[in-house]
BAMIVEX-798989 format. One line per field, with one value per residue (C-alpha): z, y, x; residue number from 1. Coordinates in Angstrom, 1 decimal. Layout:
REM residues N
w	Z, ...
v	Y, ...
u	X, ...
n	NUM, ...
REM end
This chain:
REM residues 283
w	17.9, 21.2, 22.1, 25.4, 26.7, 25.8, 28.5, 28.6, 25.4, 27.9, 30.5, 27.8, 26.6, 30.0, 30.8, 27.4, 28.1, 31.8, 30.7, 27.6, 29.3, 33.0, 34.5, 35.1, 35.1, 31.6, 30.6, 32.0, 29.5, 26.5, 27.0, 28.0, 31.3, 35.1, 37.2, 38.8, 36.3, 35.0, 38.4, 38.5, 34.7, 36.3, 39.7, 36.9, 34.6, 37.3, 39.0, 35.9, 35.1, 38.9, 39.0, 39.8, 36.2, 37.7, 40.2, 41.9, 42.7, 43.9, 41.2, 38.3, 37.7, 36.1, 34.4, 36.0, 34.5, 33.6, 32.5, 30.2, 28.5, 27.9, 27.2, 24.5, 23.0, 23.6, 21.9, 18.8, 18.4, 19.0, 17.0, 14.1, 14.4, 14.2, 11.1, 9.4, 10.3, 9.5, 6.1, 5.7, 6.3, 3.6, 1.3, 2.0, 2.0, -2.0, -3.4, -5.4, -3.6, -5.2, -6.4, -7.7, -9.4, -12.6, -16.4, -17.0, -13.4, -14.0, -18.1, -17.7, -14.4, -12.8, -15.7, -16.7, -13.8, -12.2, -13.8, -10.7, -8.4, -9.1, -9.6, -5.8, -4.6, -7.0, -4.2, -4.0, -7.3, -8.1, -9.8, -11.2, -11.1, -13.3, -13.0, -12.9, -10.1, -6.3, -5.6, -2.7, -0.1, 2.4, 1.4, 0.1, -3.7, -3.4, -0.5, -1.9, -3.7, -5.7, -5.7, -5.8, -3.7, -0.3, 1.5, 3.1, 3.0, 5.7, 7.2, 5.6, 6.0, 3.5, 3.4, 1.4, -1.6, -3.3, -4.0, -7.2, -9.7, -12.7, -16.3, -19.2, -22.7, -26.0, -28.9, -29.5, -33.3, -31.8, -28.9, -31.7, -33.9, -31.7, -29.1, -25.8, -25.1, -28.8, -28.2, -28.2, -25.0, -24.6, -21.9, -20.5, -21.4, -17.5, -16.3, -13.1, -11.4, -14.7, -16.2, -13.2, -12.1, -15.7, -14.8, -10.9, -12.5, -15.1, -17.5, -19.6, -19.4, -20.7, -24.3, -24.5, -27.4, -25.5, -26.7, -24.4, -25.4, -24.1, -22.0, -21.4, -23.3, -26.1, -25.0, -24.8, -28.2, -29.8, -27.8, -29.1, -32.3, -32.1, -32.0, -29.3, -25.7, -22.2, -18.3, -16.8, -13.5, -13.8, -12.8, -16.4, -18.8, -17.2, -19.8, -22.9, -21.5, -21.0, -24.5, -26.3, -27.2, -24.9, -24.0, -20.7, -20.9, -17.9, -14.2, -11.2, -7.7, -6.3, -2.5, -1.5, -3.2, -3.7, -4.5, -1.2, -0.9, 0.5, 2.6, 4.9, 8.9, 10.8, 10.5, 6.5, 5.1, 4.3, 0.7, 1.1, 2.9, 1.2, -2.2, -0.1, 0.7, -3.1, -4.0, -1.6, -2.6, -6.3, -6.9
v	-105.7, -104.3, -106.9, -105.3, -106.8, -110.2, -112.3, -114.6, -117.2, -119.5, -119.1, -119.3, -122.6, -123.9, -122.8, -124.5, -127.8, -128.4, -127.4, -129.8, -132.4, -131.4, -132.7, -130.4, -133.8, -134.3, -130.4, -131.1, -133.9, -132.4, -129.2, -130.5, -128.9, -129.5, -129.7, -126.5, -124.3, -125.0, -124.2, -121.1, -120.0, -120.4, -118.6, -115.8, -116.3, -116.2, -113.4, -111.3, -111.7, -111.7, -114.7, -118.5, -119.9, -123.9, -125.9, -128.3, -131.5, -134.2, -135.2, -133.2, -129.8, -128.4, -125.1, -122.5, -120.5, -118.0, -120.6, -122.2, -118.6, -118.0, -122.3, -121.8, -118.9, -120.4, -123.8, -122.1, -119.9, -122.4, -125.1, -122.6, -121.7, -125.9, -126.0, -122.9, -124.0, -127.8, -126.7, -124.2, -127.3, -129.3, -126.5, -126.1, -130.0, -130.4, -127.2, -128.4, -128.0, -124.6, -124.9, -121.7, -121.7, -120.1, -121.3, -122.8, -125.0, -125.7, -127.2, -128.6, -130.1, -130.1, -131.3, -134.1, -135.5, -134.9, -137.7, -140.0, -137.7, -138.6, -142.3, -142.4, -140.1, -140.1, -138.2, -134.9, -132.7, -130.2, -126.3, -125.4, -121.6, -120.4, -116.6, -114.8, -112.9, -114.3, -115.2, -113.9, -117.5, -115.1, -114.0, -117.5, -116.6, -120.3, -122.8, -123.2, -121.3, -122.5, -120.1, -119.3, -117.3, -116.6, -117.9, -114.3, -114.0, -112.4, -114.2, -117.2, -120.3, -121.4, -124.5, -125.3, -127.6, -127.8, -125.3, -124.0, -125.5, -123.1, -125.0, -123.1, -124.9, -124.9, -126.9, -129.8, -128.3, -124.9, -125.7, -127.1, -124.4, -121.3, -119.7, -118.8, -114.9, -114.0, -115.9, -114.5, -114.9, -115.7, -114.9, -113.7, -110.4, -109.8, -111.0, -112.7, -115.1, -116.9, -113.4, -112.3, -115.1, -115.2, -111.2, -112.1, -115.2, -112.5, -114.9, -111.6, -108.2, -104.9, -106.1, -109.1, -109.5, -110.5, -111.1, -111.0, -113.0, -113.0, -116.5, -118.7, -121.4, -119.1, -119.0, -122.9, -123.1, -120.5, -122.3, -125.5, -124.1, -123.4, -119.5, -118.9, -120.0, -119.8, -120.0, -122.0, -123.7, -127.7, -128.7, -126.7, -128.4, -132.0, -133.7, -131.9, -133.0, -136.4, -136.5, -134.3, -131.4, -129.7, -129.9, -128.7, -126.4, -125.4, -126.1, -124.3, -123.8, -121.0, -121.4, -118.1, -119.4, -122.2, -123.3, -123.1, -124.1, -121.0, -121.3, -120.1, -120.1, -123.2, -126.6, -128.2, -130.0, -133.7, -133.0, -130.5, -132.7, -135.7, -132.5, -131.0, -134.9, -135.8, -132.8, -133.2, -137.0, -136.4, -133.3
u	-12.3, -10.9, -8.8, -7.9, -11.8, -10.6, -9.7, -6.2, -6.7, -4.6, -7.6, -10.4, -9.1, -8.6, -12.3, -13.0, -11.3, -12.9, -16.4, -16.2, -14.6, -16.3, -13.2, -10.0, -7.6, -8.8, -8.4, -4.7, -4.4, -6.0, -3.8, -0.6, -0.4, -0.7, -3.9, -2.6, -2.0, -6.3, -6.8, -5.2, -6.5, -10.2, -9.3, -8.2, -11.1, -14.3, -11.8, -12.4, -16.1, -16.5, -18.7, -17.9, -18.0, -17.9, -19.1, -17.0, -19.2, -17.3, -14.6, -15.8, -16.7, -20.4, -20.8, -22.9, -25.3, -22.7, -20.3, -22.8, -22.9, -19.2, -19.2, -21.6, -19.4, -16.4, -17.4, -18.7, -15.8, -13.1, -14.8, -15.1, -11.5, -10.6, -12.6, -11.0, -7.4, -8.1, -9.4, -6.2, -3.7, -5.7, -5.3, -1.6, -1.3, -3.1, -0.4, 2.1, 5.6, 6.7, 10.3, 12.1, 15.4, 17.3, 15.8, 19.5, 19.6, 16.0, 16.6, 20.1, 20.3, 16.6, 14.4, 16.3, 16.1, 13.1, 11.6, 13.4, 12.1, 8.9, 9.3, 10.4, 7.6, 4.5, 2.5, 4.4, 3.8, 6.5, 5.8, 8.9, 9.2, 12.1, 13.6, 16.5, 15.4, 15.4, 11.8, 10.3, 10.0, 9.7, 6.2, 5.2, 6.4, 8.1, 8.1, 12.3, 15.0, 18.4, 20.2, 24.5, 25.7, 27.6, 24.7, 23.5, 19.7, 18.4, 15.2, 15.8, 16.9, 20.5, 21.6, 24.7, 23.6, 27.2, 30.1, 29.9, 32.5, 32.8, 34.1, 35.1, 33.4, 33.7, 32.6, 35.5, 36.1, 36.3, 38.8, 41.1, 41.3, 41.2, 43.7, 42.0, 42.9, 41.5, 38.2, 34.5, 32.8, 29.3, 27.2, 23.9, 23.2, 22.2, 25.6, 24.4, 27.5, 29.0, 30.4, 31.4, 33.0, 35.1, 36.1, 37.1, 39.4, 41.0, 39.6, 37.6, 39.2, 37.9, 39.7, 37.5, 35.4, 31.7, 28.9, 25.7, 22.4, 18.9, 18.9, 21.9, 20.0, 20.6, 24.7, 25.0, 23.3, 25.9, 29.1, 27.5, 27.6, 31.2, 31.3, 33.1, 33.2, 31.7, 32.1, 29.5, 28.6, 29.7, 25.7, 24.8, 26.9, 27.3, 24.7, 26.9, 29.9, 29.5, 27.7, 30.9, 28.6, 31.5, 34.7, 36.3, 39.2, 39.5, 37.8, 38.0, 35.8, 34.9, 35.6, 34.0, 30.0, 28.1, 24.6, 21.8, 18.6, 16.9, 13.6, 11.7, 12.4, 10.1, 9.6, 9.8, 6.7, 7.0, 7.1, 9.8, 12.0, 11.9, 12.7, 15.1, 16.7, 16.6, 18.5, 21.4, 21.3, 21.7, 23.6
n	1, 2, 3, 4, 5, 6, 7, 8, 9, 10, 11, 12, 13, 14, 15, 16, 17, 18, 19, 20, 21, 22, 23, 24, 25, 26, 27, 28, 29, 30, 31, 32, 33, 34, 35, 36, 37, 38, 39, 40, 41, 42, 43, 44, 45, 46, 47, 48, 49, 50, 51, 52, 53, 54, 55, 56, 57, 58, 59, 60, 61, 62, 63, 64, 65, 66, 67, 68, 69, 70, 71, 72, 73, 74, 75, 76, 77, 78, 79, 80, 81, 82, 83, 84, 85, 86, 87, 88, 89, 90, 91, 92, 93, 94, 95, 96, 97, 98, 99, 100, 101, 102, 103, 104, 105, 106, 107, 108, 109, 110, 111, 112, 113, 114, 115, 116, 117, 118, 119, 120, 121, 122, 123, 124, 125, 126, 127, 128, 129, 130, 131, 132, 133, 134, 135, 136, 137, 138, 139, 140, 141, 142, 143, 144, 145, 146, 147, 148, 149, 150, 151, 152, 153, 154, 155, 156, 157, 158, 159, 160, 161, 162, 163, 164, 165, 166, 167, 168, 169, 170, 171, 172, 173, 174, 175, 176, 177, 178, 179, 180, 181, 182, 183, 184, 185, 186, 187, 188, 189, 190, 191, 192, 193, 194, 195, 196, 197, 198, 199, 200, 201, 202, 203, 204, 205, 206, 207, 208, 209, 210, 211, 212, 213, 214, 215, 216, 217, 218, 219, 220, 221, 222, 223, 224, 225, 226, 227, 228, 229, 230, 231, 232, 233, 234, 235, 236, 237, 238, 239, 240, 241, 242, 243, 244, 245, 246, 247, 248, 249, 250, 251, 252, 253, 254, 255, 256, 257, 258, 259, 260, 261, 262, 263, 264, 265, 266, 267, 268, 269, 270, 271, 272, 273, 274, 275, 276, 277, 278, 279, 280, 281, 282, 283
REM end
């Protein structure tokens, strides 16, 4: 399509409006603009095509021959393009709200609490997508992120959920018996912010003994176990500390990170801000 032979949209709706309506006080209304600027989209329009496109008689206005042409085109084009975008919106509408985060968020603090979530809003259905890797919300991957960080994401949107508060655990038997420097370390064998947050606090050294595992469900279940020890974010190990799976040895916040909620630029869905509104609520 050579969209350089296409006249103004702005003038083709305005042509559209009045000839539907056959009044240019209701094409104002229906468009949101003044009498005036109709007026001067038709001058434009029949300027263009070189033809009067109206009549004026007495209050109201009539399509000419040449207007009924470009109405009938006009109506069946714009009416087409209502349908396809009405049933676009019900599409987006019946998708589940698209909710990516990491598998540890998503099984130690998410799941077990989801459950409320729903209770309060039985209408909105969640997809939980977890991965290590940052999703792409950008491209529609995810309609939102959790994700730690410094809250940099260019073209998105980063909302500060809660600063992140890093607790070193251990099994209780384990904390008893062993002294901290000469501990084994558990973590995730791709690192991501709980290793390196141990290594910026001069918690692990180059002389630590580390062990890295597959998931960090994986490194809760060996700490759990009492082999050695871990630095994770307070959201992770809440449930095994309040249940004495874990013990605390140590807490500390990280001032320069938190957890965001990372979305796309524009206006929120319903469901995503009453998500979004739960989350804050409940952290």
């Amino acid at each position: 399509m050579d969209w350089k032979t296409i006249p103004s949209l702005a003038a083709l709706r305005a042509f559209d409006a009045a000839a539907r309506s056959g009044s240019l006080s209701e094409a104002a209304k229906s468009l949101n603009v003044t009498h005036a600027a109709i007026s001067q989209h038709l001058r434009a329009l029949e300027g263009e095509f070189g033809t009067p496109l109206l009549d004026r008689t007495g209050k109201g206005v009539m399509p000419t021959a040449a207007g009924q042409i470009l109405g009938a085109a006009l109506a069946d084009g714009f009416d087409r393009i209502a349908t396809g975008i009405t049933s676009l919106r019900e599409e987006i509408a019946g998708r589940p709200l698209t909710v990516a985060t990491t598998p540890t968020f998503a099984e130690n603090w998410l799941m077990p609490r989801l459950g409320a979530f729903w209770a309060a809003h039985p209408g909105i259905e969640i997809a939980l997508k977890p991965a290590n890797r940052l999703s792409d919300v950008a491209g529609g991957e995810a309609d939102l992120a959790i994700r730690y960080g410094s809250g940099n994401w260019p073209g998105l949107q980063a909302e500060k959920l809660s600063p992140a508060t890093f607790v070193v655990v251990a099994s209780p038997t384990f904390a008893k018996v062993n002294a901290l420097p000469a501990c084994c370390w558990y973590f995730v064998e791709r690192g991501f912010e709980h290793r390196e947050w141990a290594i910026s606090h001069g918690l692990v050294t180059s002389q630590t003994r580390i062990e890295h595992l597959d998931s960090n469900a994986l490194v809760l279940a060996a700490v759990r176990a009492g082999h050695g020890l871990t630095a994770q974010t307070r959201a992770n190990v809440d449930a095994d500390l309040t249940s004495g799976a874990l013990v605390a040895l140590g807490e500390f916040e990280d001032e320069g990170a938190g957890y965001f909620l990372v979305t796309r630029p524009g206006e929120p869905s319903p469901a995503l801000t009453a998500f979004t509104g739960w989350l804050k609520a409940n952290i």
